[in-house]
C-alpha positions, 0 to 999 in steps of 0.5 A, a space after each residue: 626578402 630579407 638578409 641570409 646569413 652570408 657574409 659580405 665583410 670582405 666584398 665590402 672590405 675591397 670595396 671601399 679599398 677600391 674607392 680608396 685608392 681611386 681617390 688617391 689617383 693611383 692607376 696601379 692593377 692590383 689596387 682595383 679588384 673586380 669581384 666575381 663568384 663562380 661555381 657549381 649551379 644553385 648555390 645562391 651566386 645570383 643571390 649573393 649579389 642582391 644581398 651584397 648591394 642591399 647591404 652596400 645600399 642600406 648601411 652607408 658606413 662604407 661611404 668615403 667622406 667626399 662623397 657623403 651627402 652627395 652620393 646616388 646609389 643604383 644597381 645594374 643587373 644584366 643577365 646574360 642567362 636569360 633576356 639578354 642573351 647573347 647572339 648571331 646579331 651581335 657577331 658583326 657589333 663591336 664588344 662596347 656596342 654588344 655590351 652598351 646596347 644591354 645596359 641601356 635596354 636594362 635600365 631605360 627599357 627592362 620592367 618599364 615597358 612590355 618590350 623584349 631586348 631583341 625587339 628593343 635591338 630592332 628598333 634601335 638597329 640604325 643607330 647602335 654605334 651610338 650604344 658605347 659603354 661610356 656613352 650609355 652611362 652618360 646619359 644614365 647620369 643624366 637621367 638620374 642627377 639633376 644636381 652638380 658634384 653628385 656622385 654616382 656609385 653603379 653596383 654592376 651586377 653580369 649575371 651568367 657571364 660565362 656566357 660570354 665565352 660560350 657564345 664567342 666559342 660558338 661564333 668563331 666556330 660555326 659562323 667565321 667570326 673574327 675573334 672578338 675578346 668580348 669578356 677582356 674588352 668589356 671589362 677594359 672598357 668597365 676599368 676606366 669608370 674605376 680608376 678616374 678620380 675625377 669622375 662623377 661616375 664609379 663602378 663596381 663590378 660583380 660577376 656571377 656565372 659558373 666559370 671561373 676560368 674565364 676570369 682566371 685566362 683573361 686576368 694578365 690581359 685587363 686593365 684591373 684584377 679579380 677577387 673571388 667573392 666566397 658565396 657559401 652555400 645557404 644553411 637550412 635555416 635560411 632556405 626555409 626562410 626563404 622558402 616561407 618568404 614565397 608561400 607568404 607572398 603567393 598564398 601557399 596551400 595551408 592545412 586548416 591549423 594554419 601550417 604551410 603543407 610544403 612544411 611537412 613536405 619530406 621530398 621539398 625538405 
């Protein structure tokens, strides 16, 4: 599908900031900014973040220059909404496990093969302590480079990250869990791929959900902070694009001149 009519120039803008700072080897909080966008449902935030890696993947203008001719660009998308939903099997894991375990599954295993997360979990079961988040990425570097001084950019994209509370809230609460701090852990264990210069690996962090508070009550505790990325709502023009995008690709019903019939469709309009 191609590019709405959102602007991405600031998410970009604090993007390349990041990365500036990173490689002047500053460890300061408020010179590395997570992005996150959360609101009403139905608004494109999901969305939005597929535009913003797109255009961070296709127009490479934003590239420092150690890292031009040697950088490999690759999204992560974990949706905490569906397929990878958080659950009673994750009460007695600890948060880089819970969270290392979907990041593999998502990248080796999702779209690849016919193969659920929860069955994928199963058949790992015995040997989830090695699933830690810097474990994982590792051998995600491995995987992809075969080369020496590549750089890897991860575009990391939580989709429902409110989630992550809401399945806490529910542990704590109906199960006994011990308090985990799953969302501030996560993001503590996410940083360090931010603020190594050194390190081959960097990571972008994008969250879309409908809870900004999450972010908000959890900001004096992380290791990094949080910029609100503006996703506003699409113009017309641009849903009817994609909405004729889909008709195109799955042979909607046209009347015989040739129009699509969800066209003159004043209900769908």
């Amino acid at each position: 599908m191609p590019f709405m009519d959102r602007d991405t120039n600031q998410a970009i803008t604090k993007i390349i900031r990041n990365i500036e700072n990173r490689l002047k080897g500053s460890k300061a909080k408020t010179d590395f900014d997570m992005l996150f966008s959360g609101g009403a449902p139905g608004i494109g935030k999901t969305r939005y973040g597929d535009e913003l890696f797109k255009r961070l993947e296709n127009n490479q203008n934003w590239v420092p220059p150690e890292w031009e001719n040697k950088l490999h660009i690759r999204r992560i998308y974990l949706d905490l909404g569906n397929g990878c939903k958080l659950d009673s099997y994750d009460d007695d894991l600890t948060p880089t496990v819970i969270i290392g375990l979907r990041i593999a599954y998502v990248f080796f295993i999702e779209k690849k093969f016919i193969l659920s997360f929860t069955n994928f979990r199963d058949r790992v079961w015995k040997y989830r302590d090695i699933f830690k988040i810097p474990n994982v990425f590792d051998c995600i570097y491995a995987h992809l480079i075969s080369q020496s001084n590549i750089q890897l950019f991860v575009f990391f994209h939580i989709d429902e990250f409110q989630n992550i509370d809401l399945w806490e809230d529910d542990a704590i609460k109906n199960r006994k869990m011990a308090k985990k701090q799953l969302f501030k852990e996560m993001i503590n264990d996410l940083a360090p791929f931010m603020l190594a210069p050194q390190s081959l690996i960097y990571f972008q962090t994008f969250l879309s959900g409908t809870a900004p508070q999450v972010v908000i009550s959890n900001k004096e505790s992380l290791r990094v902070s949080f910029i609100f990325a503006d996703c506003p709502q699409l113009s017309f023009r641009a849903m009817l694009n994609i909405a004729n995008h889909y008709a195109q690709k799955y042979d909607a019903e046209k009347f015989y001149c040739g129009s699509y019939k969800w066209m003159l469709c004043l209900p769908f309009l």
